[in-house]
C-alpha positions as CSV (number, residue, x, y, z in Angstrom):
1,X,124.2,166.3,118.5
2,X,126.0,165.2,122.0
3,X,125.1,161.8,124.3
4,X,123.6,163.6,126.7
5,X,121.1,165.1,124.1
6,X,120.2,162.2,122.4
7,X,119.5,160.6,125.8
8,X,117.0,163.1,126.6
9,X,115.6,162.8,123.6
10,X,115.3,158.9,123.9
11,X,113.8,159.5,127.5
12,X,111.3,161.7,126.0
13,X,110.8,159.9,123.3
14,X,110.5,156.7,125.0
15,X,107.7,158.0,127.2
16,X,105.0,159.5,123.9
17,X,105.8,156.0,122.1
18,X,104.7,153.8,125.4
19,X,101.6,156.6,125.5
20,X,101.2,156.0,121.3
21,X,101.4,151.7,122.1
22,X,99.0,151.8,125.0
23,X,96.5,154.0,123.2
24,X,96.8,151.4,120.5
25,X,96.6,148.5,122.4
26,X,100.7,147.3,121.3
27,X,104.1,147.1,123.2
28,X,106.6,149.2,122.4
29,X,110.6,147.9,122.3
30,X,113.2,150.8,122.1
31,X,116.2,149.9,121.3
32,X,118.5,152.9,121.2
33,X,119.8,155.2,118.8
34,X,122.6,155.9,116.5
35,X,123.4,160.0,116.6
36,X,126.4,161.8,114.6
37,X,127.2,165.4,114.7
38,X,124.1,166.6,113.2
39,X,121.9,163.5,113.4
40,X,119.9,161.1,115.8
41,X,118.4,157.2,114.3
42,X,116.3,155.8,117.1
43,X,115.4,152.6,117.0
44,X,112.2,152.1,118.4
45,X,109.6,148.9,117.3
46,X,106.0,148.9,117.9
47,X,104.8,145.2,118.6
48,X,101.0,143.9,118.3
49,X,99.6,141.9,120.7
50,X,97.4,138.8,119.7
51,X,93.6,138.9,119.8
52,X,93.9,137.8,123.1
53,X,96.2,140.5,124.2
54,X,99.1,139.0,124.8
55,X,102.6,139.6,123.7
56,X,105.2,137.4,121.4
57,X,107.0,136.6,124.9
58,X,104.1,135.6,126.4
59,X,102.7,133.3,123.7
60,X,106.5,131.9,123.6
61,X,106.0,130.9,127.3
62,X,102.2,129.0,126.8
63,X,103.8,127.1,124.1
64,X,107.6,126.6,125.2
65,X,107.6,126.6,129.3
66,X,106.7,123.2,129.7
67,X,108.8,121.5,127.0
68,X,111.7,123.4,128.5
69,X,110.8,121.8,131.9
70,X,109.0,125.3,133.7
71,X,105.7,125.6,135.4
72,X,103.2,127.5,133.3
73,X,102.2,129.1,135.9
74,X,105.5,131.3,136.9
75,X,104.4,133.5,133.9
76,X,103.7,137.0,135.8
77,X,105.3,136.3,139.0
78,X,107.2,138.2,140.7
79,X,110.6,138.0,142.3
80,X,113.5,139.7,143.4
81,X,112.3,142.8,142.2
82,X,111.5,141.4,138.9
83,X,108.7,139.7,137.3
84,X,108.7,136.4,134.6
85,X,107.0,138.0,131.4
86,X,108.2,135.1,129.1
87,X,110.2,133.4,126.5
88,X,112.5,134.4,123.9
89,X,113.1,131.4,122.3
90,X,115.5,133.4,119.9
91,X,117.8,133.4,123.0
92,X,119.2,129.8,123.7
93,X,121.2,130.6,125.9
94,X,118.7,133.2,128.2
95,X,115.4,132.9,127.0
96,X,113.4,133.9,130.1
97,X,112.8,137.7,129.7
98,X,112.4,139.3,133.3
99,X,111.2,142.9,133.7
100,X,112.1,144.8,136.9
101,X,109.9,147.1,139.1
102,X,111.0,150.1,137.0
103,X,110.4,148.7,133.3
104,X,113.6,147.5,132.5
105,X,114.1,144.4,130.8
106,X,116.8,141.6,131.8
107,X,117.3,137.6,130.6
108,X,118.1,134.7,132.5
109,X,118.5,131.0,131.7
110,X,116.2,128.1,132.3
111,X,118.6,126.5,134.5
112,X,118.6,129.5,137.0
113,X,115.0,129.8,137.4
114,X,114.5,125.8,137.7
115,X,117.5,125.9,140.3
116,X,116.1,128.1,142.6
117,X,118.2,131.2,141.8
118,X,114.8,132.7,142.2
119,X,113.9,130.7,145.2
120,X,111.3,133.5,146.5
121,X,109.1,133.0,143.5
122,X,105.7,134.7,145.1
């Protein structure tokens, strides 16, 4: 087992487990693998939504956003090229999770979005 196997096997993987999470009404969070010479880990988590259908990052924002001095309602806007899906409050130091046009996923801190390092918020 090589790199550039394993990341064709991630791509393709990663592609039937966001087809398996939709079906199922979940998220899906891969996080890489771990491949040897005759081996390949991924690791790949499943997340529920709430009954509401909203993910942990989102719930983080309704209850965090305000205390941490952000408008509520900057939750699904978009940016840059990237949208505000929520709060990791896990992070301290970058806790707003940002997802570009293309799925990926990047952090920023609170300071940078109350700054105006987005100032184009739309």
């Amino acid at each position: 087992m090589d790199r550039e196997t394993t990341k064709m096997l991630m791509k393709e993987l990663g592609v039937a487990a966001t087809e398996i999470a939709r079906k199922h009404g979940m998220e899906v969070k891969i996080n890489g693998a771990t491949f040897g010479s005759t081996f390949m880990k991924p690791r790949i988590e499943f997340l529920a939504k709430d009954e509401k259908g909203r993910s942990k990052e989102e719930r983080e924002w309704d209850m965090f956003a305000e205390s941490l001095g952000l408008d509520k309602n900057l939750l699904g806007k978009q940016f840059n090229g990237k949208t505000i899906i929520g709060l990791d409050m896990k992070k301290r130091k970058y806790p707003v999770i940002l997802m570009s046009l293309r799925g990926n996923r990047y952090k920023t801190s609170v300071s940078s979005v109350k700054n105006g390092w987005y100032s184009n918020i739309g």
